[in-house]
N, C-alpha and C positions, 0 to 999 in steps of 0.2 A: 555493414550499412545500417544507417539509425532510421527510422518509421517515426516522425512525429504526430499526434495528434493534440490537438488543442480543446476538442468539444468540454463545456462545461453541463451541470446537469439539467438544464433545460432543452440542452438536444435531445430529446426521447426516442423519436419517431421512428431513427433507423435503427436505435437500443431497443426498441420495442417489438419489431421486426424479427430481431435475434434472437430473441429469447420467451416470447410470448406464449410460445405454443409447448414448448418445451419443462420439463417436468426438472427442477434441480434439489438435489440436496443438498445439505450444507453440515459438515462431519466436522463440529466442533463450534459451536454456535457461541465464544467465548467472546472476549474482548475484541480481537480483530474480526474475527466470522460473524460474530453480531453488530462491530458496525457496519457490516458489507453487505447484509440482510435484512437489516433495515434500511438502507440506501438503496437496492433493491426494489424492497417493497414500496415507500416512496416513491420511487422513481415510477412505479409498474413496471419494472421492468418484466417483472413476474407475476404470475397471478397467484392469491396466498392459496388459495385451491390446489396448486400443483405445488406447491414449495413443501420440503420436512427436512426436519433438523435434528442437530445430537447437541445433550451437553451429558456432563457426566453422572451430576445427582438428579433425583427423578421429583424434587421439591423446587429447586431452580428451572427443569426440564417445564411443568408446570406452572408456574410463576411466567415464563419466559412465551409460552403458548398461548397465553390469556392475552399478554399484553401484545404481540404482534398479531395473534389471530391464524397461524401456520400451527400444522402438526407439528411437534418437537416430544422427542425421546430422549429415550438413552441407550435404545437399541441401533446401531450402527449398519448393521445389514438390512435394518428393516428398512431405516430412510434411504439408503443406497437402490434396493429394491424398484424395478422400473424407472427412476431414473435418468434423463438425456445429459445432465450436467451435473457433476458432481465437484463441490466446493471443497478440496480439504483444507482443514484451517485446524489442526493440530500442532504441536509442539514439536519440533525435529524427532527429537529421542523416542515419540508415540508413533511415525507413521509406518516404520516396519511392522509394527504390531497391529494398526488400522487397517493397513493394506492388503495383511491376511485375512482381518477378519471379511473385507466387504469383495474381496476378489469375484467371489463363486457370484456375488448378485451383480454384479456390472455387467448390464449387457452392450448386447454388440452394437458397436458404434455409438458409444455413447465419450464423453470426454470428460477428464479428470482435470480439474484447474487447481494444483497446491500452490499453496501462500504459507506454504511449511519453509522457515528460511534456512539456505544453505543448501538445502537436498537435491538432489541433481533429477533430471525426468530420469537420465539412465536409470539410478536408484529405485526409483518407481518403478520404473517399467518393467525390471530384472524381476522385483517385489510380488509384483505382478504374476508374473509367470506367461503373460499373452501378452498379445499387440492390442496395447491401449493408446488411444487418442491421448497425451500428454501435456499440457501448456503452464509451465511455472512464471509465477506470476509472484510482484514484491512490493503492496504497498504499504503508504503508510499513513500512520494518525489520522492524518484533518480530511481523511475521507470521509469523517463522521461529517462535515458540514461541507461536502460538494468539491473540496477544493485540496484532493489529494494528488498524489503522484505513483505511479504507477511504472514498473516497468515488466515486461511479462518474456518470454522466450520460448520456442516451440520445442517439443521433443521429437525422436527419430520417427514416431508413428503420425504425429499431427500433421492435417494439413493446412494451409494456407485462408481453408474456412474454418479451421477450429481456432486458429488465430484470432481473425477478424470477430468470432463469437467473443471469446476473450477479452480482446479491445473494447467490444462493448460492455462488456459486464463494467469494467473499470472506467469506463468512459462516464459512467453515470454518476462517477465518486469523483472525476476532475481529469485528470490528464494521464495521457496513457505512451509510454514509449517502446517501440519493439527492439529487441538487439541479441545477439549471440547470446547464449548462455554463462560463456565464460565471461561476461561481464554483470553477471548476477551477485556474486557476492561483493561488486563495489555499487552496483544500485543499494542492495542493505546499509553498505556502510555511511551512503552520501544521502541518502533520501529516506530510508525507513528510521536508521539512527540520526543522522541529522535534525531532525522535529527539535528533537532533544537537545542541540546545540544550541540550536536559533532561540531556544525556550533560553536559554541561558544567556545568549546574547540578548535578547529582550528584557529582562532581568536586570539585567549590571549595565544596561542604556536608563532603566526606569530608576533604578537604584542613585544612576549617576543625578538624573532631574531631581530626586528626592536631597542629595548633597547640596547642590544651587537654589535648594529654598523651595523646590514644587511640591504640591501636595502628592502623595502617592496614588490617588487614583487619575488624578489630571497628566503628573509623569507616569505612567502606564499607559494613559491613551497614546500619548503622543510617542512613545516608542513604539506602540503594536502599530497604530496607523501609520508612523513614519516606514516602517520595516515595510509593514502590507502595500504602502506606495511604490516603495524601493525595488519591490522584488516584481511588482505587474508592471511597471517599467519597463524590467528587463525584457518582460514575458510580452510585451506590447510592441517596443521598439525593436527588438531582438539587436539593441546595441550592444557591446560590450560593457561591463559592469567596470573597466579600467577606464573609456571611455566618459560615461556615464558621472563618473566620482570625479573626474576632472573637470566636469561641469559645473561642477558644486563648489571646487576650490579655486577659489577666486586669490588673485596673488595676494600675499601680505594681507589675509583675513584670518579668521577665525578658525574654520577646516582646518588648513593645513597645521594650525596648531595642535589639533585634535590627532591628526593623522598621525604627526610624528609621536605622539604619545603613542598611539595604537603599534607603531612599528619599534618603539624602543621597547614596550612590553611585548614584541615577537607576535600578537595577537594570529596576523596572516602566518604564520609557520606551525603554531601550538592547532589551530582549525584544520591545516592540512595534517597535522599530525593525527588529529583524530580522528579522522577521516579513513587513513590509511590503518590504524590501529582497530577500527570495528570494522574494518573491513576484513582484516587479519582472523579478528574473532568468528567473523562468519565464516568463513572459511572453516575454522576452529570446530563448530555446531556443526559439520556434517562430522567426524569422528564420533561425537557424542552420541550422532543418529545408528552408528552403525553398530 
């Protein structure tokens, strides 16, 4: 059974609720764990008072503490230490070796959220060696401006409020969806790698306006804000997108000339392909971890 949420990041109040009082760290303050910590902070979700972080050199660690205004190290057990939420946002291949180091400070009852892809909570929780609160969570990119996608799943120890903690934390970065675990490595492969597809289909849409004589920043707006219409369409009407595209193709018009190009070039089979191909590979990334 799927859990939709919709809240965008001006819903604060009940994210606020959740996690305000509570002390989080964030183990691996990189690319993804540093958009998610500043979105975070932003948001309030947290107070910079309770928040500490890891990166791995101690001149980035520095750099990175001035500008948000949180503790940040590079000692891992230290930001772990008292702790109520603990963020991990390492590299697959690093969380067996994280997990050791920060085991001994996690106290009791506190919850672990990894955004490590591919890694299972069991992995964790085995890693572990105790009963930890679990919550694997998978988002992606454009959580950096409010408007990511999320999908999260509970492990054998979590309950049903370590969930809904969860949900909030990503509810602050855009939308958030709950579902079995065993659908984790295809959330990686359709939404965390996907950015990167659509990046490409916007690309070879702006590229095509540039062909027909448009300037390239004028074709660029009009594919991002056509895409960006296209897709909160969906997200508005909750019509179908097969639906939706027949509304656009008007008989013996222009579309449907378009369309048959897009389906003699396979376009709809080569996207499911790739789909199904990083989805393969995440799966792939827990070997690596182990």
């Amino acid at each position: 059974m799927i859990d939709r949420s919709a809240n965008l990041p001006k819903n604060t109040c009940l994210m606020a609720n959740a996690l305000s009082h509570k002390r989080l760290a964030v183990i691996g303050a990189g690319k993804m764990g540093g958009i998610l910590l500043r979105a975070f902070l932003n948001q309030k979700l947290v107070s910079p008072g309770h928040v500490a972080a890891t990166v791995r050199h101690a001149d980035r660690a520095e750099k990175l503490s001035k500008e948000l205004g949180v503790r940040i190290g590079t000692d891992n057990r230290a930001a772990v230490h008292g702790a109520d939420v603990v963020l991990l946002a390492v590299k697959p291949m690093q969380v067996a070796e994280v997990l050791q180091e920060i085991q001994a400070e996690l106290k009791a009852g506190s919850v672990l959220v990894s955004i490590a892809a591919s890694v299972p909570t069991k992995f964790i929780e085995q890693h572990l060696g105790r009963e930890v609160a679990v919550v694997r969570a998978m988002p992606n990119t454009p959580c950096a401006i409010g408007y990511g996608m999320t999908g999260i799943a509970r492990g054998s120890h979590a309950s049903a409020a370590h969930v809904e903690m969860a949900k909030a934390m990503f509810e602050a970065v855009g939308r958030v969806v709950v579902l079995d675990e065993k659908h984790m490595d295809a959330v990686t492969g359709l939404s965390a790698s996907g950015a990167a597809f659509v990046y490409i289909i916007l690309e070879s849409l702006a590229e095509g306006g540039v062909k027909v004589g448009l300037p390239r920043d004028v074709a660029t707006l009009l594919a991002a804000q056509t895409m960006q219409g296209a897709a909160r369409t969906v997200l508005e009407t909750g019509d179908h997108p097969a639906l939706l595209k027949d509304a656009v193709t008007t008989p013996a018009g222009c579309t449907i000339d378009g369309i048959m190009e897009l389906e003699d070039g396979k376009v709809r089979v080569t996207l499911i392909k790739a789909i199904v191909k990083a989805t393969e590979r995440a799966k792939e990334l827990m070997f690596d971890a182990v």
